[in-house]
C-alpha positions as CSV (number, residue, x, y, z in Angstrom):
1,X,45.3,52.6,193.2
2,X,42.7,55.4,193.6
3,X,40.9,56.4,196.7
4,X,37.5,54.7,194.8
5,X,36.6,51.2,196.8
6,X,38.8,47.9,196.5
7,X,37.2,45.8,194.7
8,X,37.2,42.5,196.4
9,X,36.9,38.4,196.1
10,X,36.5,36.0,198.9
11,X,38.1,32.8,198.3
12,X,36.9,30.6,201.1
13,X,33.0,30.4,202.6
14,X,33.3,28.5,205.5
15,X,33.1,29.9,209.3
16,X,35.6,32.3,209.0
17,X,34.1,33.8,205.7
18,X,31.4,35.4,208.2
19,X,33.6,37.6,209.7
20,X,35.8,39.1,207.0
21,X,32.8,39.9,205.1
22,X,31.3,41.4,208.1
23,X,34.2,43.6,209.1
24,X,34.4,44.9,205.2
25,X,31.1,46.0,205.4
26,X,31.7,48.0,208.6
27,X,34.7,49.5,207.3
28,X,33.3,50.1,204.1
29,X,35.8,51.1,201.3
30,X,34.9,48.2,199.5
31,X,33.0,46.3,196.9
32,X,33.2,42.4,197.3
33,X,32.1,41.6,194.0
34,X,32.3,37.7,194.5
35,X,32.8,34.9,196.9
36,X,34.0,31.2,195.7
37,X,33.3,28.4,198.7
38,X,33.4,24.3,197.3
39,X,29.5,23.7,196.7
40,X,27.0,26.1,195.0
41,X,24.3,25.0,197.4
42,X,26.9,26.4,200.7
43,X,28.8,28.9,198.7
44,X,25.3,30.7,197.5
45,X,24.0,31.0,201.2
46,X,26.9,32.6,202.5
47,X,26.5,35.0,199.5
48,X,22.9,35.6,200.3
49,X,23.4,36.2,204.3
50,X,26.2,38.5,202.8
51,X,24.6,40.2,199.9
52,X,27.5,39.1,197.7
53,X,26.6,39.4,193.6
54,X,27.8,36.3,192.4
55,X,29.3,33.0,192.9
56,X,31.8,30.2,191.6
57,X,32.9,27.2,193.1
58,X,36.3,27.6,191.7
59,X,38.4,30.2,193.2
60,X,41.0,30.8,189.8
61,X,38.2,32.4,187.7
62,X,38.5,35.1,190.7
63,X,41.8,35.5,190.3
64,X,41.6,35.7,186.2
65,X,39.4,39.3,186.3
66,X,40.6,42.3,185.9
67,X,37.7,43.6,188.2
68,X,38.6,42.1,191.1
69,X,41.8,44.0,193.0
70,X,42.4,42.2,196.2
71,X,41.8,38.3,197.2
72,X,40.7,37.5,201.0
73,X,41.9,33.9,201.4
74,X,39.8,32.0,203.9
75,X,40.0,28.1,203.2
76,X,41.7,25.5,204.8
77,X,45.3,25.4,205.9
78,X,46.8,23.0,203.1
79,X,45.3,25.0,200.2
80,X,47.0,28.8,201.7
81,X,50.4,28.0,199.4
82,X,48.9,27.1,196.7
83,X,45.9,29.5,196.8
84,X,48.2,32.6,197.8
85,X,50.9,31.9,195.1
86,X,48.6,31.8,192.1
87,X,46.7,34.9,194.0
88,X,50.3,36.8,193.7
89,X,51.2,35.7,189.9
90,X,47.4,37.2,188.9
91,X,48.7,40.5,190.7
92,X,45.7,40.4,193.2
93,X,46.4,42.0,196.7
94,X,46.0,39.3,199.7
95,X,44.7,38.8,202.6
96,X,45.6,35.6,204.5
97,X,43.5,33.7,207.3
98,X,45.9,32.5,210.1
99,X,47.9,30.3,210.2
100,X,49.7,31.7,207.3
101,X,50.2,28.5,206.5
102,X,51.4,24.7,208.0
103,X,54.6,25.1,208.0
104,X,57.6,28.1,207.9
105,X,59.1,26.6,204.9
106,X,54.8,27.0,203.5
107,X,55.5,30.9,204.9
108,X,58.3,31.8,203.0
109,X,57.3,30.6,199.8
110,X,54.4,32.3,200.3
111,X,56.0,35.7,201.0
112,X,58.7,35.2,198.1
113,X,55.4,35.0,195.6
114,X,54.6,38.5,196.7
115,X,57.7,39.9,197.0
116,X,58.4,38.9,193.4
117,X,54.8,40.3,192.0
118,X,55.3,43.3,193.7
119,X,51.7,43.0,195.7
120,X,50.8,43.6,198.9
121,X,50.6,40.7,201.2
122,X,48.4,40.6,205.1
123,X,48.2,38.0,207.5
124,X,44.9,38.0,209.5
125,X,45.6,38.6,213.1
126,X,42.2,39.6,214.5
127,X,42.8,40.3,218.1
128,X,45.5,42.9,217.2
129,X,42.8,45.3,216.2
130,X,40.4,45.0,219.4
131,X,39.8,47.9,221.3
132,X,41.0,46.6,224.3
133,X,44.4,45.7,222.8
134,X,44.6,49.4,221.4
135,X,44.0,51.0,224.5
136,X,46.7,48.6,226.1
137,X,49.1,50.3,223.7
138,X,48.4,53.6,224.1
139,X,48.4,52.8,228.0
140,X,52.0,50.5,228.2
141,X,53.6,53.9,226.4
142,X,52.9,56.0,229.4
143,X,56.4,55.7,231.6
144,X,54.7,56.1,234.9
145,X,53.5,52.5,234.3
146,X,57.2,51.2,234.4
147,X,58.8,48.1,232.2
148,X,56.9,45.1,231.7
149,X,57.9,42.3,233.7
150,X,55.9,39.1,232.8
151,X,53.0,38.4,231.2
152,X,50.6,35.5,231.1
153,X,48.0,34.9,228.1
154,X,45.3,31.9,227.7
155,X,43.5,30.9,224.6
156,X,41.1,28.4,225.2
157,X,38.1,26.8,223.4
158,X,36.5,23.8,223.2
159,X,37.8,23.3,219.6
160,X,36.8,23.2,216.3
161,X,33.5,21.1,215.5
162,X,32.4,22.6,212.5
163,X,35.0,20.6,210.3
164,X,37.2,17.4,210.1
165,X,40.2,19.2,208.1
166,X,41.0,20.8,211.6
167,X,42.0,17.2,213.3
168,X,44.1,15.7,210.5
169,X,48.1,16.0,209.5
170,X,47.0,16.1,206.1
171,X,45.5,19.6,205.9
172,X,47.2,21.4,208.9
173,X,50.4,21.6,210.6
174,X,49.7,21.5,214.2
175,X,46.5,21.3,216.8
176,X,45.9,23.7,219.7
177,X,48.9,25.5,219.2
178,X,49.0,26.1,215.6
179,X,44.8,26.8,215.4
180,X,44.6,28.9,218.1
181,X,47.4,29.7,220.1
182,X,48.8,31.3,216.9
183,X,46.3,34.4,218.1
184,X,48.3,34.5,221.4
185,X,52.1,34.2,220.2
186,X,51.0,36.9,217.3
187,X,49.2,39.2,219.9
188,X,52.0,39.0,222.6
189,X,54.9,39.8,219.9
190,X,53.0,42.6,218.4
191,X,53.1,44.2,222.3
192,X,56.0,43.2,223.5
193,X,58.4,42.0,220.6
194,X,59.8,39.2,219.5
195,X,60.4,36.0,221.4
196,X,63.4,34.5,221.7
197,X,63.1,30.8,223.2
198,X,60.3,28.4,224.2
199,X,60.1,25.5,227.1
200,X,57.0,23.9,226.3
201,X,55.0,20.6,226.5
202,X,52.1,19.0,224.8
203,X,49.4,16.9,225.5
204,X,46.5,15.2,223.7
205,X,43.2,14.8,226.2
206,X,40.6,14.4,223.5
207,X,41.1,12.2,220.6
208,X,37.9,11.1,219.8
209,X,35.4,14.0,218.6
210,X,32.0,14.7,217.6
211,X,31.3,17.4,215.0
212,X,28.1,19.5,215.3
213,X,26.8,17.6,212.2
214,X,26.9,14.2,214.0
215,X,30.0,12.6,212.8
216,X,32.6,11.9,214.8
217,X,36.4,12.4,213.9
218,X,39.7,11.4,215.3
219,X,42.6,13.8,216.2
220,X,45.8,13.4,215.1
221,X,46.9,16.7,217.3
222,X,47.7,18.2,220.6
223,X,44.9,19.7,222.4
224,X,46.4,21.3,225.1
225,X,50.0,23.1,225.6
226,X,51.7,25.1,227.8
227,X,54.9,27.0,226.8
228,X,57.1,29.6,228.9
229,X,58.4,32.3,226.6
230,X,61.3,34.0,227.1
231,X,61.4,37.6,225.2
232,X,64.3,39.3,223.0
233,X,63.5,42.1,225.7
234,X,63.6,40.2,228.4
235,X,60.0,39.7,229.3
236,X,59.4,36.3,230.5
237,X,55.5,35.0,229.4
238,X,53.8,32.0,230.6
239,X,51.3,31.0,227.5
240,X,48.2,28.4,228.5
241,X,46.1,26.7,225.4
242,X,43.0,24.4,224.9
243,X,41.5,23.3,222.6
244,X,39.1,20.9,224.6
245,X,38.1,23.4,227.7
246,X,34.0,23.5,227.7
247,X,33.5,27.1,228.4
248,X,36.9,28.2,227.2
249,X,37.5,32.0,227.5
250,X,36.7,35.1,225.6
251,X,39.0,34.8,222.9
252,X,42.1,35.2,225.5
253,X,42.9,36.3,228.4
254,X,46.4,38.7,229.1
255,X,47.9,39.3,232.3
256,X,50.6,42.2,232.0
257,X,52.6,42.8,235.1
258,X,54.6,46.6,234.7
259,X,57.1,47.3,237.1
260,X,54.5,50.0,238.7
261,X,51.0,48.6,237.4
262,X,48.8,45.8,236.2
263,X,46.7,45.6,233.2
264,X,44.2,42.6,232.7
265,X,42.6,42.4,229.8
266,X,39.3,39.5,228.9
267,X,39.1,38.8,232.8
268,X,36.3,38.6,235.0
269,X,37.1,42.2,235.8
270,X,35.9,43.1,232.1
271,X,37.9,44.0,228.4
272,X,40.3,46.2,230.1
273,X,41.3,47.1,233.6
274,X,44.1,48.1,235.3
275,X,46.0,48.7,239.0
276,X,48.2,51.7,238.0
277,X,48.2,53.9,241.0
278,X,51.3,55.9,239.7
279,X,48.9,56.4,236.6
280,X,45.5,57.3,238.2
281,X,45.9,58.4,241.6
282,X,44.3,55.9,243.2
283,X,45.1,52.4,244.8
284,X,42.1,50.8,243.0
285,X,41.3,48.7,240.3
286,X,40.2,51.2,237.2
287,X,38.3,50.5,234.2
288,X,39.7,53.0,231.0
289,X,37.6,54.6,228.3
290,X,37.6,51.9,225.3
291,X,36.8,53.4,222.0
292,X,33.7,51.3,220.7
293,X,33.8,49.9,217.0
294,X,32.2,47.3,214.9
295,X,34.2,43.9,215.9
296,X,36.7,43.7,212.5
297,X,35.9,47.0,211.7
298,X,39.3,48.6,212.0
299,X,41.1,45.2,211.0
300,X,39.3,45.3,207.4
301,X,39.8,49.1,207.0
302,X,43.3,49.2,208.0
303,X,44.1,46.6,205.1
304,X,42.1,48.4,202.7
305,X,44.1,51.4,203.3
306,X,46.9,49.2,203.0
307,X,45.9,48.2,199.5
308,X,45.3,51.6,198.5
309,X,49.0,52.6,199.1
310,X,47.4,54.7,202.0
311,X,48.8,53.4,204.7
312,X,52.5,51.3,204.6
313,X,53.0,47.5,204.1
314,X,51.8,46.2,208.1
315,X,54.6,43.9,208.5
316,X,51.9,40.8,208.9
317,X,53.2,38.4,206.4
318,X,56.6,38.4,207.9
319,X,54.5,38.1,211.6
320,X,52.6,35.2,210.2
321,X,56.3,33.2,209.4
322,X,57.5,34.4,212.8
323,X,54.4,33.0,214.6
324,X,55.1,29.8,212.8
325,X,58.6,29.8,213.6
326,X,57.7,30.2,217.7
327,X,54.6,27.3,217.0
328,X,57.6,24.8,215.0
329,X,60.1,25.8,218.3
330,X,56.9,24.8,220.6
331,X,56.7,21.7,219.0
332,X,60.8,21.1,219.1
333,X,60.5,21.7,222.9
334,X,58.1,19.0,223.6
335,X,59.5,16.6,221.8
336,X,62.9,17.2,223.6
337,X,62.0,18.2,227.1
338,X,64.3,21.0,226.4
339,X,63.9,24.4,225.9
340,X,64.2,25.8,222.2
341,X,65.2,29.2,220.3
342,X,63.3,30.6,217.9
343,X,65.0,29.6,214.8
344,X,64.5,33.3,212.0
């Protein structure tokens, strides 16, 4: 493909739409050309906020034009398989909201599709691209900071109300732990590799809910879990989720405890900060430069570069099964009481 912009659809214009459309404007490098959502009437505001050209209500006229390169796919869980299949057979280049899909069976159909059109194939893991998170790299590759000894990450909300789909076994795989402790099992085996087994349990504290339109819905999911991880490298993790907390926190919170310093990030101590006296000098907490960028800025730009053949194949789509496969092994624990490996 040549350096000229990547011409884009959006398949999806619900709540998430809002931020990938956001981020590929700050990133620029390309020209979404349309967006496809279920109803005219919600799909056409979306594309006004947006300044999107035009519209359709059915996402395979996207992927039947020549015009369009690359596919962001941003609708409901059950539809990803289908949706990203037909999205490979038309050639287009994909980007997937998380979960990749309900299932790791879902996954690796999914990733056969693309590996079989030859086209490039992204899983959207947001927090990966955060400043904070960047910095944390940069920073955990300085020796004087020591191996990392344990980590503990939170993701907590007070859970979806903008949808029903998100509360029934008929359009996702999992509750709390698939919808948004994915972001935390993703995040800590991007920094600190893959994990190997999982004690968890489960627990459902809020079946009953009200959606911000007034209707009220009942859950067919866990709400809250708590798994102890236990790393490839020998890191041991302790991984909180909620999906019913009222104030929640700030997409996640991560604890990392090095062998000669501490890094918090998302804490009441601010994005980043870290006890690294080896590192600064001092026996203080300190607070580290953070690059500043648009929130999905770099995410968007990095998979555009991707598409162009500028940058290498990111590995995501095989993340996005082996965040699954840690979720299903989640899921396995708490049934059994017993602690589970990660099944690749």
């Amino acid at each position: 493909m040549s350096a000229s912009s990547v011409r884009v659809g959006i398949i999806g214009a619900g709540f998430i739409s809002a931020y990938h459309l956001a981020g590929l404007r700050a990133a620029a490098g390309a020209d979404v050309r349309v967006i496809a959502g279920r109803t005219e009437t919600s799909v056409a505001a979306v594309a006004k906020e947006h300044d999107v050209p035009e519209i359709t209500t059915d996402y395979r006229t996207i992927l039947e034009r020549s015009d369009i390169d690359a596919v962001v796919i941003a609708t409901p869980d059950h539809t990803h398989e289908i949706i990203a299949i037909a999205a490979a057979d038309a050639g287009k280049a994909i980007l997937l909201q998380k979960p990749m899909a309900r299932n790791s069976s879902e996954c690796r159909r999914i990733i056969d599709a693309a590996r079989r059109n030859d086209v490039s194939l992204s899983v959207s893991f947001m927090h990966r691209y955060l400043d904070e998170v960047i910095r944390t790299q940069e920073l955990l590759a300085d020796p004087s900071f020591g191996p990392v000894q344990a980590i503990r990450i939170r993701n907590a909300t007070p859970g979806a109300d903008w949808n029903d789909w998100f509360f029934s076994r008929d359009f996702v795989g999992g509750g709390v732990v698939m919808q948004l402790g994915i972001h935390g099992i993703d995040l800590t085996q991007h920094l600190f590799g893959p994990i190997a087994s999982v004690m968890a349990s489960t627990s459902l504290a809020r079946r009953e809910r009200r959606l911000a339109d007034g209707r009220s819905v009942t859950s067919d999911f866990e709400d809250h879990a708590n798994a102890i991880y236990r790393f490839h490298g020998g890191i041991e993790g302790i991984h909180d989720m909620s999906y019913s907390e009222v104030q929640g926190c700030d997409r996640f919170r991560l604890e990392i405890y090095c062998a000669e310093a501490t890094l918090w990030l998302r804490t009441e101590r601010g994005l980043l900060s870290i006890y690294a006296p080896a590192h600064t000098g001092q026996r203080t907490w300190m607070v580290p430069d953070l690059d500043t960028t648009d929130f999905g800025a770099r995410h968007h730009a990095h998979w555009l570069a991707v598409v162009r053949g500028d940058a290498p194949t990111d590995g995501t789509a095989q993340d996005g099964l082996a965040s699954i496969q840690v979720a299903e092994a989640i899921y396995r624990s708490a049934a059994s009481r017993h602690e589970q490996d990660v099944e690749v």
